[in-house]
N, C-alpha and C positions, 0 to 999 in steps of 0.2 A: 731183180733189184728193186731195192722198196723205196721210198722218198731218200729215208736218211741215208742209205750208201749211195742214190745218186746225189746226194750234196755232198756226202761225204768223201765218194771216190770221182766224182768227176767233177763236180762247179766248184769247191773247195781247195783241190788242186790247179786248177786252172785259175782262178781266184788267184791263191798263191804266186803260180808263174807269173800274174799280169803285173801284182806288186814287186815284184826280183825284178820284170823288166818292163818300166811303164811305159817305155819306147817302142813296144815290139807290138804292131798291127795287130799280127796273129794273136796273140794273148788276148789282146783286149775284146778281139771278135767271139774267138772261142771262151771268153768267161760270160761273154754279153749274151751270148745265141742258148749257152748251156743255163743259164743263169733261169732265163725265160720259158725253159721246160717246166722248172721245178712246180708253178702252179695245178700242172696236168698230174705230175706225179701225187702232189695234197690231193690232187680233185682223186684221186684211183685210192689214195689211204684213204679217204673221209668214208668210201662206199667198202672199205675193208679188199681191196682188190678182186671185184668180182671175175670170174672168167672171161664175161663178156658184157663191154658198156660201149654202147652208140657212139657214133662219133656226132654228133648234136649232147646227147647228154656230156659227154666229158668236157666237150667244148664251152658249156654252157655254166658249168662248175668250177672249171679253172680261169672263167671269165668274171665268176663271181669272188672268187677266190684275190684271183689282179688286182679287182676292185676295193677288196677288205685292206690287201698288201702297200706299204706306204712306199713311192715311186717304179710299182709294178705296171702301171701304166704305163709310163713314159719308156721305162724298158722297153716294154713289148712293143712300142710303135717305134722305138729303134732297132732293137732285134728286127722286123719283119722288113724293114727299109735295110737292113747289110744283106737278108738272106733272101730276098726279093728283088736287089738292085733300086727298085723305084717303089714307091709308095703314094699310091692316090688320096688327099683326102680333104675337106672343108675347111678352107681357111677362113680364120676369124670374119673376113669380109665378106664371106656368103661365096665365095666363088670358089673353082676347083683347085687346087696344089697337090705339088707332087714334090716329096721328098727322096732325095736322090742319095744312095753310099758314092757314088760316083767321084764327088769331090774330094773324098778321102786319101791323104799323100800317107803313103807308108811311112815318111822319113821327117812329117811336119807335123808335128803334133798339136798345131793350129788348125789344122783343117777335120781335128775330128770331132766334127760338131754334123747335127741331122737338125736341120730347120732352126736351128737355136738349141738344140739339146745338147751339150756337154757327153758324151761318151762317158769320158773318164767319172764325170762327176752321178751319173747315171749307174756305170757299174759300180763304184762305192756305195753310194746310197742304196742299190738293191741289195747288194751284200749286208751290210748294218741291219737291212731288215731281215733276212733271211736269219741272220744269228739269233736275234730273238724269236726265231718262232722251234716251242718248245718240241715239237714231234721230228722236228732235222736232230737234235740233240745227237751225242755222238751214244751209239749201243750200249 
């Protein structure tokens, strides 16, 4: 599977389902975590899909990649906070925090916010961008 049929066959469907049902956990988790791959997959197309690439180099590509992608950040350190439970990391004030999915009510859609990040508003904005990038185009 190459970048554009996994946007096409799996974050673009799921995409789909989370807007049919913007109340439903599982949707919005599974477009959020699948959403968050798609970098790894640009960083495997940019080297033409080699047979074999490092797990530092890929890492390192699809970090760069994040970086270019507008609210590809903010995904990714929500993605790793649902699919990690807890997330350690430098708050503004110099000290440690930890952002927790813990909070998250399947049936309150107030509670789905990561440290101050908007879920919802997070996977639309990653979506918006993923549309514009021309190599997802559909085949």
């Amino acid at each position: 599977m190459d970048a554009s049929d996994f946007f096409h066959n799996v974050v673009k469907p799921n995409y789909d389902e989370f807007v049919r049902s913007p109340n439903d956990i599982r949707s919005l988790w599974n477009v959020l975590v699948s959403m968050n791959t798609v970098p790894e997959f640009l960083a495997l197309l940019q080297r033409e899909y080699p047979p074999y690439i490092s797990r530092n180099e890929l890492h390192k590509l699809a970090e760069e990649i994040r970086g270019d992608l507008s609210g590809f950040l903010d995904l990714q350190f929500c993605a790793d906070a649902l699919k990690h439970i807890r997330k350690n990391f430098k708050d503004p004030g110099g000290g440690g925090a930890t952002a927790s999915s813990t909070g998250l009510l399947p049936d309150d859609q107030a509670t789905w916010t990561i440290v101050g990040y908007d879920l919802v508003k997070v996977v639309h904005d990653a979506f918006a961008t993923l549309r514009g990038i021309p190599e997802l185009a559909p085949p």
